[in-house]
PDBQT receptor file of N, H, CA, C and O in Angstrom, charges set to zero:
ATOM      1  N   UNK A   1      78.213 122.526 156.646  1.00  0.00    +0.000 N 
ATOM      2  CA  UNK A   1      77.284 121.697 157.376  1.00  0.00    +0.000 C 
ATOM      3  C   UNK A   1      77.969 121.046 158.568  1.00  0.00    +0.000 C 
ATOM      4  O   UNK A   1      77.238 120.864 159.541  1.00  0.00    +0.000 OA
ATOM      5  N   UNK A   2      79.747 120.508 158.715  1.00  0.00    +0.000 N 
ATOM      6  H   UNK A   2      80.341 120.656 157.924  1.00  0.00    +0.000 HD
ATOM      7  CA  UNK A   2      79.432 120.244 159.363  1.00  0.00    +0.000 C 
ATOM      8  C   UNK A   2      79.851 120.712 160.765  1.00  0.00    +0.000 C 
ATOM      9  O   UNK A   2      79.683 120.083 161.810  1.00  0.00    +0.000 OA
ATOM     10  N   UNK A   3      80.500 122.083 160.601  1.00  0.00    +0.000 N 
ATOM     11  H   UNK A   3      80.636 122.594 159.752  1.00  0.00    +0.000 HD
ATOM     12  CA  UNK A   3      80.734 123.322 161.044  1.00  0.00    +0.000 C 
ATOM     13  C   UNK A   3      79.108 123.547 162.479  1.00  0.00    +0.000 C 
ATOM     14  O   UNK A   3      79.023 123.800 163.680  1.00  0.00    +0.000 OA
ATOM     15  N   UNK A   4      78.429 123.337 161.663  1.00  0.00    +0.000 N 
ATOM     16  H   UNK A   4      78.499 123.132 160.686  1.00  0.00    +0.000 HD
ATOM     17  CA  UNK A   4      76.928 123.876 162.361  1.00  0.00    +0.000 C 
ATOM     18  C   UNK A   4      76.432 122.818 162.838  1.00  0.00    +0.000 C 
ATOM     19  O   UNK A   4      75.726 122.931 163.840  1.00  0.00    +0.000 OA
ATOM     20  N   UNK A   5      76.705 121.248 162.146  1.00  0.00    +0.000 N 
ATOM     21  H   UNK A   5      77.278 121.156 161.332  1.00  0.00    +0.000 HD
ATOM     22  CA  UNK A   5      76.437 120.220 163.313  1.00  0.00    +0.000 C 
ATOM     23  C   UNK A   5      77.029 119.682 164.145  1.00  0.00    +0.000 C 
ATOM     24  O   UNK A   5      76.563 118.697 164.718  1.00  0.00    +0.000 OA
ATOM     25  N   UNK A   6      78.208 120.186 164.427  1.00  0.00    +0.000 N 
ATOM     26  H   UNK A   6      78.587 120.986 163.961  1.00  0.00    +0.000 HD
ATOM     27  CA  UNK A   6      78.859 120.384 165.466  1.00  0.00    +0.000 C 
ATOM     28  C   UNK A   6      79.296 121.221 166.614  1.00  0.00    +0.000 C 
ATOM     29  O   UNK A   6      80.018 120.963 167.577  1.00  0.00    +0.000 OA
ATOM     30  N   UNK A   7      78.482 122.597 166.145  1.00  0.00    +0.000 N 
ATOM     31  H   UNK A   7      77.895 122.806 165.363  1.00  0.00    +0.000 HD
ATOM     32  CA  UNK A   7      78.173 123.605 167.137  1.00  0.00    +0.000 C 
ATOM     33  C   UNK A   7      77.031 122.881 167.878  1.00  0.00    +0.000 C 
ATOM     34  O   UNK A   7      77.037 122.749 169.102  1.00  0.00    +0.000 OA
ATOM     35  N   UNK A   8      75.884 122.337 166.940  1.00  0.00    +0.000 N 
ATOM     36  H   UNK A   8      75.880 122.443 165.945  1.00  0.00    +0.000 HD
ATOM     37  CA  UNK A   8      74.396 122.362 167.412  1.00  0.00    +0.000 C 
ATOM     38  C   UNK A   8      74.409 121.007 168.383  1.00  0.00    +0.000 C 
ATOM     39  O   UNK A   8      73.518 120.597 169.128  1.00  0.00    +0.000 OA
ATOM     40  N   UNK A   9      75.522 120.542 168.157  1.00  0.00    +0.000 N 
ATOM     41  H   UNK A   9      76.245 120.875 167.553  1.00  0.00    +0.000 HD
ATOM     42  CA  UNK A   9      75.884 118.986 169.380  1.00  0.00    +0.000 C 
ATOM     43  C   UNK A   9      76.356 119.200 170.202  1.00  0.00    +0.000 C 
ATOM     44  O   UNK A   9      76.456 118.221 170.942  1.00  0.00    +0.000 OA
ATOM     45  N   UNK A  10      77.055 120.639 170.802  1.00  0.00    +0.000 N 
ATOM     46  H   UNK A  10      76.974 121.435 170.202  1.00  0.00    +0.000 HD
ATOM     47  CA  UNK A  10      77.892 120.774 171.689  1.00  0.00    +0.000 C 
ATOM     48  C   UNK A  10      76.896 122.346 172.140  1.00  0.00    +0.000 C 
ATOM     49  O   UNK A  10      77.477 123.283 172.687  1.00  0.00    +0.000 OA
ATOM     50  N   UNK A  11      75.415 122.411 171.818  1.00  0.00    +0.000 N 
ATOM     51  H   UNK A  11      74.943 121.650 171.374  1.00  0.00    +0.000 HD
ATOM     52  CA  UNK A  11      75.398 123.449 172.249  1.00  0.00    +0.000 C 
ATOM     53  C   UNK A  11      74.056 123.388 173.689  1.00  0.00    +0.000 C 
ATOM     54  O   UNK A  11      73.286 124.287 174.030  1.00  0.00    +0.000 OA
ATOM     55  N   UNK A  12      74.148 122.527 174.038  1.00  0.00    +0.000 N 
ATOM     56  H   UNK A  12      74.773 121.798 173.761  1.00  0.00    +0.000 HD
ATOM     57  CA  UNK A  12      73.409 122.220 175.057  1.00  0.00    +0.000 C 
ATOM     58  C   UNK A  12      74.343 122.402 176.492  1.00  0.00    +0.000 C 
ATOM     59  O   UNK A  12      73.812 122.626 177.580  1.00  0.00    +0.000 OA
ATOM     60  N   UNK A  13      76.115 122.239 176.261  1.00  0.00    +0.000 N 
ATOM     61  H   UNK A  13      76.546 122.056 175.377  1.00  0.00    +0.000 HD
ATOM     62  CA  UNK A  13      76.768 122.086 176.852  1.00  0.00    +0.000 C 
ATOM     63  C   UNK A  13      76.969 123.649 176.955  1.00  0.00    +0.000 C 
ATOM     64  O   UNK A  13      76.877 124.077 178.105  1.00  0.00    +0.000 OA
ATOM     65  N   UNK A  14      77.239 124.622 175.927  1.00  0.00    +0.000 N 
ATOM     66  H   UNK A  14      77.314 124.273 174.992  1.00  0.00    +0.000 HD
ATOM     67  CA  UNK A  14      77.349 125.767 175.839  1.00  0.00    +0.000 C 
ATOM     68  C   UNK A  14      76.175 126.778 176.774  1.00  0.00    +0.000 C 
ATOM     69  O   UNK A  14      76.440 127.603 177.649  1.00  0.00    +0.000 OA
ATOM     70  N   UNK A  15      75.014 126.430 176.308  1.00  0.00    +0.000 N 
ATOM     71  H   UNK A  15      74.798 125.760 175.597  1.00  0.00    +0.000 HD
ATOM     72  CA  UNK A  15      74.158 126.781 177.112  1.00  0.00    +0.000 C 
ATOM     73  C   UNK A  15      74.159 126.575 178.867  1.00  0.00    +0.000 C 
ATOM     74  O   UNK A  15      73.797 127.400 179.706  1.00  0.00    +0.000 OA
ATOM     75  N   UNK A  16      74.706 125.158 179.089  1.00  0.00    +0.000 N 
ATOM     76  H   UNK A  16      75.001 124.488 178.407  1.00  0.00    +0.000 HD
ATOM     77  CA  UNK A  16      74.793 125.051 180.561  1.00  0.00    +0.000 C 
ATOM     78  C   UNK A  16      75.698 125.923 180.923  1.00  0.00    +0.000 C 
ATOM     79  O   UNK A  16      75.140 126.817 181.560  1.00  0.00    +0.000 OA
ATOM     80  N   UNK A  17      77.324 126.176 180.785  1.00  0.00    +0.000 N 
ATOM     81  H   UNK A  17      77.777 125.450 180.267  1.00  0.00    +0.000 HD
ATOM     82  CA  UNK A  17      78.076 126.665 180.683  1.00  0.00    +0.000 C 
ATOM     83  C   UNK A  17      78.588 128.160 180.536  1.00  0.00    +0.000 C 
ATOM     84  O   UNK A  17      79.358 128.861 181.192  1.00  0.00    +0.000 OA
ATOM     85  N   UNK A  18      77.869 128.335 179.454  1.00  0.00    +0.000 N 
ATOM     86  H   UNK A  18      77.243 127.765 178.921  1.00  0.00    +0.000 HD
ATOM     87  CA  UNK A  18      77.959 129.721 178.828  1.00  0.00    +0.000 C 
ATOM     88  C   UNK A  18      77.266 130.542 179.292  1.00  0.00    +0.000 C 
ATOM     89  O   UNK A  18      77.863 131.492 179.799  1.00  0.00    +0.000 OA
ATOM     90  N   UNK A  19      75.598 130.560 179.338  1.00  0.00    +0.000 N 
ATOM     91  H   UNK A  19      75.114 129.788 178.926  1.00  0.00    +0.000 HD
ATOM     92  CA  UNK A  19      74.474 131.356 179.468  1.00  0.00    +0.000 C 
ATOM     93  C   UNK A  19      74.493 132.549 180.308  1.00  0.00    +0.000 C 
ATOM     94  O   UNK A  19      73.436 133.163 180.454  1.00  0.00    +0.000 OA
ATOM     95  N   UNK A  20      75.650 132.992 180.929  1.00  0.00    +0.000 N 
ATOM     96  H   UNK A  20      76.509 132.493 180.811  1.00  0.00    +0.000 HD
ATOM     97  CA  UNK A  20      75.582 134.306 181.485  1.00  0.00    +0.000 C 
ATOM     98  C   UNK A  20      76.161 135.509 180.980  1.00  0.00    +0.000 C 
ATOM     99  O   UNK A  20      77.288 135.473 180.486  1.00  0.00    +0.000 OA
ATOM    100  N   UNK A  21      75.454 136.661 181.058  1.00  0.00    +0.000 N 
ATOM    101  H   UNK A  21      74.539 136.690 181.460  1.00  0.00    +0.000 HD
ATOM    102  CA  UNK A  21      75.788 137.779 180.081  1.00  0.00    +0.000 C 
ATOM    103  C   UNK A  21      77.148 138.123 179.827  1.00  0.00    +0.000 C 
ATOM    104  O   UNK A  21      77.678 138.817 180.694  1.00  0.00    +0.000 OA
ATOM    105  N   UNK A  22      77.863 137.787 178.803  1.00  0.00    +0.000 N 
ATOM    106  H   UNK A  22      77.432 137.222 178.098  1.00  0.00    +0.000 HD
ATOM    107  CA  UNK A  22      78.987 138.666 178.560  1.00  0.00    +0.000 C 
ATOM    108  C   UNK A  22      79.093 140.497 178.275  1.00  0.00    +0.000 C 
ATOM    109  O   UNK A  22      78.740 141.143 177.289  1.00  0.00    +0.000 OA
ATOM    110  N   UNK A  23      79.523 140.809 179.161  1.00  0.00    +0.000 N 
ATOM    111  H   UNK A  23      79.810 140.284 179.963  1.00  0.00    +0.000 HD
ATOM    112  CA  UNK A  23      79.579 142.784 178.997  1.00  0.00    +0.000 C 
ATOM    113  C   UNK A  23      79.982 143.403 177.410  1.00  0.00    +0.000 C 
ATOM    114  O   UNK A  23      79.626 144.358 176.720  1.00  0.00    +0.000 OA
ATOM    115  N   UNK A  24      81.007 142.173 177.281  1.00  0.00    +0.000 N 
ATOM    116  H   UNK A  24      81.295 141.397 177.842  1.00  0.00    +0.000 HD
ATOM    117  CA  UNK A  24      81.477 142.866 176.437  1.00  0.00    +0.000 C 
ATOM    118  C   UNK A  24      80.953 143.157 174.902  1.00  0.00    +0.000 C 
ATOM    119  O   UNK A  24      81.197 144.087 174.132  1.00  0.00    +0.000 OA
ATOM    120  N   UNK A  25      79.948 141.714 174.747  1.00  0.00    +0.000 N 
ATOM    121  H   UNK A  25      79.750 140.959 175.372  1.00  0.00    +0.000 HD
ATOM    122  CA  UNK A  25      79.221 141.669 173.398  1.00  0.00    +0.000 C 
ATOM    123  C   UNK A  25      77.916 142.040 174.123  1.00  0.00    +0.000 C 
ATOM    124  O   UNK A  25      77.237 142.826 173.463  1.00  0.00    +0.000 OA
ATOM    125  N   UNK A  26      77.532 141.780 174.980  1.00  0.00    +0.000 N 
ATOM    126  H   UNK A  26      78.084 141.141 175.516  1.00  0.00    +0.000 HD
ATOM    127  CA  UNK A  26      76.276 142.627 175.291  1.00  0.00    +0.000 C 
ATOM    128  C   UNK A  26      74.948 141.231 175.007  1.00  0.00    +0.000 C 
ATOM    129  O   UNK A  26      73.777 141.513 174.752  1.00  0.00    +0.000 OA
ATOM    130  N   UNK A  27      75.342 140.121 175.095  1.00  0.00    +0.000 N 
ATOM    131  H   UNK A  27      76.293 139.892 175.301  1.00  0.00    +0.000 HD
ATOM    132  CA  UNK A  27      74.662 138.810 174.908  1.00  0.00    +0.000 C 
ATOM    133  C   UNK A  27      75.696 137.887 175.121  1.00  0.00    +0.000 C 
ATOM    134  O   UNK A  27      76.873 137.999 174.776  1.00  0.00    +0.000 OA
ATOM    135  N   UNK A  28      74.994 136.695 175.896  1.00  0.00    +0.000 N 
ATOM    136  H   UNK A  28      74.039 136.604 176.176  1.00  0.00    +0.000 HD
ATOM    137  CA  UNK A  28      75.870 135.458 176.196  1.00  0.00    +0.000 C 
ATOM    138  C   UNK A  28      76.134 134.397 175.099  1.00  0.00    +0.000 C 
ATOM    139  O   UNK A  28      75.445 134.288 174.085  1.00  0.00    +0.000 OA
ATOM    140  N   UNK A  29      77.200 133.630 175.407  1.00  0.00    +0.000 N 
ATOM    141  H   UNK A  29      77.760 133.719 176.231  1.00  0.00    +0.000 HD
ATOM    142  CA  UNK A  29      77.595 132.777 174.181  1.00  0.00    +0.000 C 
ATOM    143  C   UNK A  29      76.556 132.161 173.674  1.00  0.00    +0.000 C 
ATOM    144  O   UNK A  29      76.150 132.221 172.514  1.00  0.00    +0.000 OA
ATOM    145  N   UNK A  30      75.977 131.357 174.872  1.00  0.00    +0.000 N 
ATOM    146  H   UNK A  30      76.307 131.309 175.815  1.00  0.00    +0.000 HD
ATOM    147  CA  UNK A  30      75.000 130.573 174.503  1.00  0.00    +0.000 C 
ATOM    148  C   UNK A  30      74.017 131.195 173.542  1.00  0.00    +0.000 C 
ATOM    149  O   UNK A  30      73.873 130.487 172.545  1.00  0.00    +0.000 OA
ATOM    150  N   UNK A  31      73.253 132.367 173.529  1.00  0.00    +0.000 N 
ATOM    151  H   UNK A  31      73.370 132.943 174.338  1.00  0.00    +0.000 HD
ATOM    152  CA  UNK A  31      72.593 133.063 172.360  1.00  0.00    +0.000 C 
ATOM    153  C   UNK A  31      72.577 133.239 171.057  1.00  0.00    +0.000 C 
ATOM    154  O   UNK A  31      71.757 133.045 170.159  1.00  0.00    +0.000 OA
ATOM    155  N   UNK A  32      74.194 133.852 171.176  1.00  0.00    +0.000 N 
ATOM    156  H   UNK A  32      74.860 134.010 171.906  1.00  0.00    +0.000 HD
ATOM    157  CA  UNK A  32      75.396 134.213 170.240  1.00  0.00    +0.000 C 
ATOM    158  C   UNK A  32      75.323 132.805 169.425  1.00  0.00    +0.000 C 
ATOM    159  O   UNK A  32      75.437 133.171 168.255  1.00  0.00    +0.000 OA
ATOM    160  N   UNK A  33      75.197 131.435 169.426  1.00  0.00    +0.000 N 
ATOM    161  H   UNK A  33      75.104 131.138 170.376  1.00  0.00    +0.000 HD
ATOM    162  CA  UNK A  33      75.479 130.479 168.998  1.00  0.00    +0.000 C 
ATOM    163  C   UNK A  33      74.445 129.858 168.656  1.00  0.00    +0.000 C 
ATOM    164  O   UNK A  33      74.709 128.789 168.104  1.00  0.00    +0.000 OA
ATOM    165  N   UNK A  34      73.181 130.125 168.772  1.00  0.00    +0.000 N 
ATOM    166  H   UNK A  34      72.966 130.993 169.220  1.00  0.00    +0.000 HD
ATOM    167  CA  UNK A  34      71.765 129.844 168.775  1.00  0.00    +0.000 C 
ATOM    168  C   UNK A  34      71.295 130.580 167.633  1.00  0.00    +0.000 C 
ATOM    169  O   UNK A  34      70.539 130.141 166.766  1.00  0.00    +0.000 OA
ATOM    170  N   UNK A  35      71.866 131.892 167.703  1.00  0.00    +0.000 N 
ATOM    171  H   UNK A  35      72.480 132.249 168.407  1.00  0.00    +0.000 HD
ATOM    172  CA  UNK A  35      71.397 132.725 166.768  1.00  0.00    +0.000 C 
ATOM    173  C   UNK A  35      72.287 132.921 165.300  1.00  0.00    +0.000 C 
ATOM    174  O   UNK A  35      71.860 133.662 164.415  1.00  0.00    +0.000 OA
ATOM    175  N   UNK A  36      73.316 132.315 165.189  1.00  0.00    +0.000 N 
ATOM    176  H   UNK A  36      73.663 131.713 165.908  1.00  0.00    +0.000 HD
ATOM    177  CA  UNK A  36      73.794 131.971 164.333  1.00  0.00    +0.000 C 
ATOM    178  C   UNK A  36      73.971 131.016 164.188  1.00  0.00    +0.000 C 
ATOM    179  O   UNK A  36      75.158 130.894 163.885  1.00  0.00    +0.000 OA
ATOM    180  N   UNK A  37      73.196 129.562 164.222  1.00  0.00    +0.000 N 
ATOM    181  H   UNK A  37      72.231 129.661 164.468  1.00  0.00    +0.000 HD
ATOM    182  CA  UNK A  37      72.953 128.559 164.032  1.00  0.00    +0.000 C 
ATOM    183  C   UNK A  37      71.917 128.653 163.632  1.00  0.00    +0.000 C 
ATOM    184  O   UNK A  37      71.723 127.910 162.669  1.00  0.00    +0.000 OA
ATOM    185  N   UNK A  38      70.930 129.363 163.975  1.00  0.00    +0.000 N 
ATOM    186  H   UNK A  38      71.087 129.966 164.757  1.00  0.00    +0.000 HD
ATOM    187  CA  UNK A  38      69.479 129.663 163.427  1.00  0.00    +0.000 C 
ATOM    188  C   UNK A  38      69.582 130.441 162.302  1.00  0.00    +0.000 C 
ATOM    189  O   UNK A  38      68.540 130.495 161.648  1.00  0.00    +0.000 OA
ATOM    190  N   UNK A  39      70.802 131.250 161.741  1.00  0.00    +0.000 N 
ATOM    191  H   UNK A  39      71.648 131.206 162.272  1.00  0.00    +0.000 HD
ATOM    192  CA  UNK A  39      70.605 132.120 160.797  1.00  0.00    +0.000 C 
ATOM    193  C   UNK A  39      71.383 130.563 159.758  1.00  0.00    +0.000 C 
ATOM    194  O   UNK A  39      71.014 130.272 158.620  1.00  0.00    +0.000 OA
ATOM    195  N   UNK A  40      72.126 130.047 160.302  1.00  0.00    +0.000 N 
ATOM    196  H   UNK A  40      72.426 130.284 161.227  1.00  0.00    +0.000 HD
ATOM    197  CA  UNK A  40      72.977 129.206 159.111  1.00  0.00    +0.000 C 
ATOM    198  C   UNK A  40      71.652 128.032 158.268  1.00  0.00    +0.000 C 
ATOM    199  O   UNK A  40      71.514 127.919 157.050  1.00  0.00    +0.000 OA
ATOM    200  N   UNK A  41      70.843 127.301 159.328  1.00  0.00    +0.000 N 
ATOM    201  H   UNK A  41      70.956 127.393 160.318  1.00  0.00    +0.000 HD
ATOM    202  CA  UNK A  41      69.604 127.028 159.049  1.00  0.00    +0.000 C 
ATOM    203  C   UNK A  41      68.840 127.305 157.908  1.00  0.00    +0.000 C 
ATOM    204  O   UNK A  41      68.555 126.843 156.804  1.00  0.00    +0.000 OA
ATOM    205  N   UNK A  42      68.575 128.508 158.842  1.00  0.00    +0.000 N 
ATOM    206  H   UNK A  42      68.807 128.884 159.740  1.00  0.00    +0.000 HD
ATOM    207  CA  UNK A  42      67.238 129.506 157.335  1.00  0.00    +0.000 C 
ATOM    208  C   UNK A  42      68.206 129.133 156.222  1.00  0.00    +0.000 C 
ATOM    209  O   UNK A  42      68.051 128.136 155.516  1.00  0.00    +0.000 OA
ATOM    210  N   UNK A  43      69.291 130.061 156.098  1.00  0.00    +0.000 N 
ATOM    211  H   UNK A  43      69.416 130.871 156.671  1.00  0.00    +0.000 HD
ATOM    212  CA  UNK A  43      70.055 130.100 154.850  1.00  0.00    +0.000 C 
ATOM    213  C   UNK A  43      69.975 129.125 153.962  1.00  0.00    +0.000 C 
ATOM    214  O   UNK A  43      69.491 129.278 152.840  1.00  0.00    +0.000 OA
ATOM    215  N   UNK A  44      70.494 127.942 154.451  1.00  0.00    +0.000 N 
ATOM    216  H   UNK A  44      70.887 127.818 155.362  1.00  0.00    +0.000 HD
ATOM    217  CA  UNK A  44      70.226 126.976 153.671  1.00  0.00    +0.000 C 
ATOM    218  C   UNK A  44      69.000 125.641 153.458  1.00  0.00    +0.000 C 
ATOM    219  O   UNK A  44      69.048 124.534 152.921  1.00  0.00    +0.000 OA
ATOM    220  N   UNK A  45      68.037 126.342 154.114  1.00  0.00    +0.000 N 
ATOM    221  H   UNK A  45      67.998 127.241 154.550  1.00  0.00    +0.000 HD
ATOM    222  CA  UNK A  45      66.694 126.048 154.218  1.00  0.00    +0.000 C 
ATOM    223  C   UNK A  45      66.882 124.432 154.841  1.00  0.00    +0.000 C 
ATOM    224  O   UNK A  45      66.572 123.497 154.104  1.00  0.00    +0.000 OA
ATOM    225  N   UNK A  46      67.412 124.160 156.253  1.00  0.00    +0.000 N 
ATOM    226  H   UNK A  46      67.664 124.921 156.852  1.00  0.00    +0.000 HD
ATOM    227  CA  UNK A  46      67.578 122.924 156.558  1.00  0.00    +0.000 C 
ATOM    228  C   UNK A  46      66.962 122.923 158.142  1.00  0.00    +0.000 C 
ATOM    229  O   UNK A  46      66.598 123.846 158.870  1.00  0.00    +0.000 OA
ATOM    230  N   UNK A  47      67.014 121.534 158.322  1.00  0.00    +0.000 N 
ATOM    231  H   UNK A  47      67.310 120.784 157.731  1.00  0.00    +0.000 HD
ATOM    232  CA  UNK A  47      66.201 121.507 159.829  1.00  0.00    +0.000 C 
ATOM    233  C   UNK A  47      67.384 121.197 160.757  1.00  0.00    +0.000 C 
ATOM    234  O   UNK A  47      68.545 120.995 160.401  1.00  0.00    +0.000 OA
ATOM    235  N   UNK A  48      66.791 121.193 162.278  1.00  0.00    +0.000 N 
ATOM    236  H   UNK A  48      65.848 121.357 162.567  1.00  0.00    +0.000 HD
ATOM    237  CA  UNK A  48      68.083 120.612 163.333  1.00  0.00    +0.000 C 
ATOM    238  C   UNK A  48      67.967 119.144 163.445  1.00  0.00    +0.000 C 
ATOM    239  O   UNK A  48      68.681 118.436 164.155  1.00  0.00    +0.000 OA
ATOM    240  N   UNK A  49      66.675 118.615 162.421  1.00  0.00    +0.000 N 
ATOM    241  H   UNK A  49      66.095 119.190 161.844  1.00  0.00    +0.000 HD
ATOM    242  CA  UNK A  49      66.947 117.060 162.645  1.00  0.00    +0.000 C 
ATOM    243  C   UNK A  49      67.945 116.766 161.096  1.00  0.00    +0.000 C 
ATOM    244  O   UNK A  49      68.465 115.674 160.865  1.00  0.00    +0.000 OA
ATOM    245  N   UNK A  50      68.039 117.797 160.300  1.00  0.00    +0.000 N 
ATOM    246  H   UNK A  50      67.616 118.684 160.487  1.00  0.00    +0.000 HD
ATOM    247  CA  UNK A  50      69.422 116.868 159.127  1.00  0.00    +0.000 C 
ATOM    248  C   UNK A  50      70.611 117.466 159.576  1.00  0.00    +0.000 C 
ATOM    249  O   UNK A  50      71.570 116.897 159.054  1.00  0.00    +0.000 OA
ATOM    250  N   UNK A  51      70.947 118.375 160.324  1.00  0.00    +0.000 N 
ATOM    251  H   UNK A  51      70.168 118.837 160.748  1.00  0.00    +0.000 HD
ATOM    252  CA  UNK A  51      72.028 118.488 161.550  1.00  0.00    +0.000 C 
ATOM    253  C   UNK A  51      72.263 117.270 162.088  1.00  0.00    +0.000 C 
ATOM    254  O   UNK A  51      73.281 116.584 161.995  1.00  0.00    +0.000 OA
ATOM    255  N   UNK A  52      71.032 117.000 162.782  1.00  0.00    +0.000 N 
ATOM    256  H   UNK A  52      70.205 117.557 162.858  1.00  0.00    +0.000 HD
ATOM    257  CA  UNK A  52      71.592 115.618 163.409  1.00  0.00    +0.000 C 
ATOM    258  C   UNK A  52      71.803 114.529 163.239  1.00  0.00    +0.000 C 
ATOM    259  O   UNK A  52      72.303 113.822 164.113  1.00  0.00    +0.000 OA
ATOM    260  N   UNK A  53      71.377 113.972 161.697  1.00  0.00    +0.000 N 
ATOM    261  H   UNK A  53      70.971 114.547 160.987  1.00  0.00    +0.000 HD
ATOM    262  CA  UNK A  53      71.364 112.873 161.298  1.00  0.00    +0.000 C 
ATOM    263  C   UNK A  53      72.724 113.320 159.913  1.00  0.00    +0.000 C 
ATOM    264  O   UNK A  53      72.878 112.609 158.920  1.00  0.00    +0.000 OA
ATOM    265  N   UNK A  54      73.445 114.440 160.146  1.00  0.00    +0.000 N 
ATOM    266  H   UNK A  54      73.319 115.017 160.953  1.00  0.00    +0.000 HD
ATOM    267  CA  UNK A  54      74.620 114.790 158.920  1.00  0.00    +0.000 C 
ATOM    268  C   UNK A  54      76.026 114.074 159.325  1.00  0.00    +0.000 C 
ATOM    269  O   UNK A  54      76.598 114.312 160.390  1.00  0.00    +0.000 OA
ATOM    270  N   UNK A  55      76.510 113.167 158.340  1.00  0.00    +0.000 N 
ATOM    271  H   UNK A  55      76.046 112.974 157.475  1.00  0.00    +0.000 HD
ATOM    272  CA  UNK A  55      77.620 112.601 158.436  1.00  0.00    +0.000 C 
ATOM    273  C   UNK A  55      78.643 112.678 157.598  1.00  0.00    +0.000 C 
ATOM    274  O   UNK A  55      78.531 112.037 156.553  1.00  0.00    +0.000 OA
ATOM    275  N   UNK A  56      79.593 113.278 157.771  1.00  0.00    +0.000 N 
ATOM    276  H   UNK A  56      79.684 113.798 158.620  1.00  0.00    +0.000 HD
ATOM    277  CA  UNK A  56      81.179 113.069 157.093  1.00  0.00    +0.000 C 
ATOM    278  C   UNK A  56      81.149 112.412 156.284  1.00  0.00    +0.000 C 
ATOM    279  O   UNK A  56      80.672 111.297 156.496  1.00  0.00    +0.000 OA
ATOM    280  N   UNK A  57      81.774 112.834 154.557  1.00  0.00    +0.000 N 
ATOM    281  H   UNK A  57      82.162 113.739 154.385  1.00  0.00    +0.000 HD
ATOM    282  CA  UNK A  57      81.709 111.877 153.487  1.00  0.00    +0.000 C 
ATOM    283  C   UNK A  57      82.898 110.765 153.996  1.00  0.00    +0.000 C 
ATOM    284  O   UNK A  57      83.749 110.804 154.884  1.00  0.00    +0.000 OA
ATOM    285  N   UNK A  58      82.640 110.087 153.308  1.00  0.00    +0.000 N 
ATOM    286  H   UNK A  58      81.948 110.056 152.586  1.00  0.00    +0.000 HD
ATOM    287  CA  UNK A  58      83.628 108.603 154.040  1.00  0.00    +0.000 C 
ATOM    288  C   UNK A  58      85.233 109.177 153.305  1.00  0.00    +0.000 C 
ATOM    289  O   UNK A  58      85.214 109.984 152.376  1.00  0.00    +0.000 OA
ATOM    290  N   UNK A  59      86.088 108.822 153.674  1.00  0.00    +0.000 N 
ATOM    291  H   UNK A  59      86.103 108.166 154.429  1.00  0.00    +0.000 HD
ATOM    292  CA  UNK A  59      87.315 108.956 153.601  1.00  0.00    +0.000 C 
ATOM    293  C   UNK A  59      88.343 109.024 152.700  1.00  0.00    +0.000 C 
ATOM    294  O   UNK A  59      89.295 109.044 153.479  1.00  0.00    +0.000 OA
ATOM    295  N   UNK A  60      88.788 109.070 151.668  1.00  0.00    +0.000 N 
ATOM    296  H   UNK A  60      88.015 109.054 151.034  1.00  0.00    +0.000 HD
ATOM    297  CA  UNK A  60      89.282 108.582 150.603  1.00  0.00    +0.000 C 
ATOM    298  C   UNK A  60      90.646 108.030 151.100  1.00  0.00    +0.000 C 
ATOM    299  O   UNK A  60      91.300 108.624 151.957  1.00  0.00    +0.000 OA
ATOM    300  N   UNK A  61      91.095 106.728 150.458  1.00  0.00    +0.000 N 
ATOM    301  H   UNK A  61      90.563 106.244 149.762  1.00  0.00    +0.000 HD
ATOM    302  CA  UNK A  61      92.251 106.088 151.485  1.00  0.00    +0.000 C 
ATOM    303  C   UNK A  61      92.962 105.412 149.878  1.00  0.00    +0.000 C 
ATOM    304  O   UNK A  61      92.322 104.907 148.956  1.00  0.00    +0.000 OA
ATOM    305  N   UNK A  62      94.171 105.580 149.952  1.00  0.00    +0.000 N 
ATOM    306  H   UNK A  62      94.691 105.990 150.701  1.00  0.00    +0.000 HD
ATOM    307  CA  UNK A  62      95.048 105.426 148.914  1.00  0.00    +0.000 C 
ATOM    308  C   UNK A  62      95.266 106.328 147.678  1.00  0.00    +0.000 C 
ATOM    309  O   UNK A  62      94.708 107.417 147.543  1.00  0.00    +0.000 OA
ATOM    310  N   UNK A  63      96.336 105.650 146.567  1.00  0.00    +0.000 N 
ATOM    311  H   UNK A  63      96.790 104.766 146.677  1.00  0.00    +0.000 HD
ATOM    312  CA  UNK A  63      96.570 107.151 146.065  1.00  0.00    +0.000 C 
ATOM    313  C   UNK A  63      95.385 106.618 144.671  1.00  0.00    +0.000 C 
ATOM    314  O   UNK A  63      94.858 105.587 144.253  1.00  0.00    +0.000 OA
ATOM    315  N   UNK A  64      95.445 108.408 144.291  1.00  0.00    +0.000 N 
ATOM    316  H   UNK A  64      95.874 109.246 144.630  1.00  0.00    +0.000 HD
ATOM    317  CA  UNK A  64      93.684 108.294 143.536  1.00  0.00    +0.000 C 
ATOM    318  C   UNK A  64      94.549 108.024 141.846  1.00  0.00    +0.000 C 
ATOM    319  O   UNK A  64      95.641 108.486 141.519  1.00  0.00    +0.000 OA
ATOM    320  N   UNK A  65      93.708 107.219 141.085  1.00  0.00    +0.000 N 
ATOM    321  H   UNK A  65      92.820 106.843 141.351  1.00  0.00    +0.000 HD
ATOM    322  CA  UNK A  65      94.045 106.472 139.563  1.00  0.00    +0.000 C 
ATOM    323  C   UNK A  65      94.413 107.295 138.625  1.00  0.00    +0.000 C 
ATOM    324  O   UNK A  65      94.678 106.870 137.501  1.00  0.00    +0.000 OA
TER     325      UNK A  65
């Protein structure tokens, strides 16, 4: 999860950036990253708003009992 909400936060930037055809895959990043963000989604039957509201379990700090 948070692999994919951190693609899906940085992919507006990708899109500005990216969006022109790469030869070599034959589709641009920006796509490429859309479309496997959209497949990670389905998979686990989730929306782009619990992407965006997904936060890091809190920290564990000292040694454990």
């Amino acid at each position: 999860m948070g692999l994919s909400a951190g693609l899906l936060e940085v992919s507006p930037w990708v899109r500005q950036w990216h969006n022109d055809l790469d030869a070599a895959y034959g589709t641009s990043p920006a796509d490429a990253y859309d479309t496997y963000l959209t497949a990670q989604r389905e998979s686990r039957n989730l929306t782009e708003e619990s992407h965006f509201t997904w936060l890091p379990p809190n920290p564990i700090r000292g040694r454990r009992k």
